[in-house]
C-alpha positions as CSV (number, residue, x, y, z in Angstrom):
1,X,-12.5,16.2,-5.0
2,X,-10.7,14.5,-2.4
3,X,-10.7,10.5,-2.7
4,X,-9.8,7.7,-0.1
5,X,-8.0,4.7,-1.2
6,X,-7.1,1.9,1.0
7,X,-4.2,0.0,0.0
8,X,-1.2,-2.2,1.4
9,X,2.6,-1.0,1.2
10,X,2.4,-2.9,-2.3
11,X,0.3,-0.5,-3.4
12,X,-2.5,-3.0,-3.7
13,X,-6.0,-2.0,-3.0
14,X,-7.1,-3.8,0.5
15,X,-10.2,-3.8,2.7
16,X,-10.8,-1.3,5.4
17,X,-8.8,-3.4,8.1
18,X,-6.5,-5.1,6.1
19,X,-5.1,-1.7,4.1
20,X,-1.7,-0.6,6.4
21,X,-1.7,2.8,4.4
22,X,-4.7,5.0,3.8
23,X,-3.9,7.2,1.0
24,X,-5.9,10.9,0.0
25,X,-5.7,11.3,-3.8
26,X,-6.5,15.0,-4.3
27,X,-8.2,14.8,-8.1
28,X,-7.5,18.5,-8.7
29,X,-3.4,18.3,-7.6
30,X,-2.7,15.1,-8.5
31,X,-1.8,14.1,-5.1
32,X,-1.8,11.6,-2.8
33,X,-1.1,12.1,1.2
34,X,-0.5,8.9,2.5
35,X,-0.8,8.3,6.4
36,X,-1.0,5.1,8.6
37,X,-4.3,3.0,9.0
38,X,-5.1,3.2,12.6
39,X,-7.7,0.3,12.3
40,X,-5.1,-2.0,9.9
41,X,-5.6,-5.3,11.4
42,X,-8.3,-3.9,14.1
43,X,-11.5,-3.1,12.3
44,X,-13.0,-1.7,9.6
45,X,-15.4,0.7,12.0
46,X,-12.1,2.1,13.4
47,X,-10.6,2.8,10.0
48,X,-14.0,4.5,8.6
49,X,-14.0,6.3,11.8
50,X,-10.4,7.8,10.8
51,X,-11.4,8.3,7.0
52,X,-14.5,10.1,8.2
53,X,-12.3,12.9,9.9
54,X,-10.5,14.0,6.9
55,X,-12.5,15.7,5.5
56,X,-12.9,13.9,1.9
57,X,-15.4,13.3,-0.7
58,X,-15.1,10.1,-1.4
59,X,-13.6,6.4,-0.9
60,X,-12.8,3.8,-3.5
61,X,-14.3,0.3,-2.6
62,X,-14.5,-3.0,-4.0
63,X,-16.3,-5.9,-2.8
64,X,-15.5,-6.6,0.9
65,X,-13.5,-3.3,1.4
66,X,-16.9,-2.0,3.9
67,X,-18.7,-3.8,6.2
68,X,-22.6,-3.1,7.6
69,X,-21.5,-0.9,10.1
70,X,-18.5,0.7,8.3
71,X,-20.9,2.1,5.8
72,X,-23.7,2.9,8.0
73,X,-20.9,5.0,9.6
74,X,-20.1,6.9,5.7
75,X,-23.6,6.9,4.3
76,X,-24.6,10.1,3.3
77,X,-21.4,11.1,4.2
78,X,-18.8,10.0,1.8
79,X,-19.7,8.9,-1.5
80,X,-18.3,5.7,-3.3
81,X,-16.0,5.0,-6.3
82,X,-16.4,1.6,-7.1
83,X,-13.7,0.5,-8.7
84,X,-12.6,-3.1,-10.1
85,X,-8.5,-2.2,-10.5
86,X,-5.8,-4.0,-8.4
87,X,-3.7,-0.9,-7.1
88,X,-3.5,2.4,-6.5
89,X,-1.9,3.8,-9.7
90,X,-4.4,2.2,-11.9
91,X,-7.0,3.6,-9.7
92,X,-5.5,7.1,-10.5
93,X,-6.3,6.8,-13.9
94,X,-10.1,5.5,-13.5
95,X,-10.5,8.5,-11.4
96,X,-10.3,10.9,-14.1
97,X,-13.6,9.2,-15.5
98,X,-15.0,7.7,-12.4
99,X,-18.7,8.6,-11.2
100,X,-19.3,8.7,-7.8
101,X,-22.4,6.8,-6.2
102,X,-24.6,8.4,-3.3
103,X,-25.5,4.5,-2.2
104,X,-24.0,0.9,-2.8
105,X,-26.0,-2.6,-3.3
106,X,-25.5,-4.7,-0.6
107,X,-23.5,-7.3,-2.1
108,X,-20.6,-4.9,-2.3
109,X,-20.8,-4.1,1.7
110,X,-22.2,-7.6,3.0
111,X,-19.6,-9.8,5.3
């Protein structure tokens, strides 16, 4: 399983359009591909529109990370980790027991 997280150069977990770095953790390899955030400071549409092109399973969100239209775009598409940890390396460990949601409530994508 392939898994989006959207983070700063701190490492720390951001929103679509505030993440600089959008990072591919590959479950199986214990990888992560890092590549600039096309939508970092733009939108969150634009970054879901780049996420949705790489061909992965999944993205980790938090409250605020997606917006109405960002997951309209990923619905049925992606599905979600939601997550409560502060950065990407204690996101690595969650992963190993996280279970992936085909839907969100609203509260977690509402602006």
């Amino acid at each position: 399983m392939k898994v989006v997280a959207t983070y700063g150069k701190d490492h720390y977990l951001k929103p679509l359009d505030e993440s600089e770095i959008i990072g591919v953790i590959d479950k199986e390899k214990g990888k992560i591909s890092e590549m600039a955030n096309p939508g970092y400071m733009m939108s969150k549409e634009m970054s879901m529109h780049y996420i949705l092109g790489l061909g992965v399973d999944a993205i980790a969100v938090k409250s605020g990370f997606l917006c109405p239209g960002s997951y309209a775009m990923s619905l049925g598409k992606l599905k979600y980790i939601v997550t409560d940890q502060e950065n990407v390396d204690s996101l690595l460990y969650e992963l190993n027991d996280s279970h992936p949601v085909d839907e969100l409530n609203e509260e977690l994508y509402e602006e």
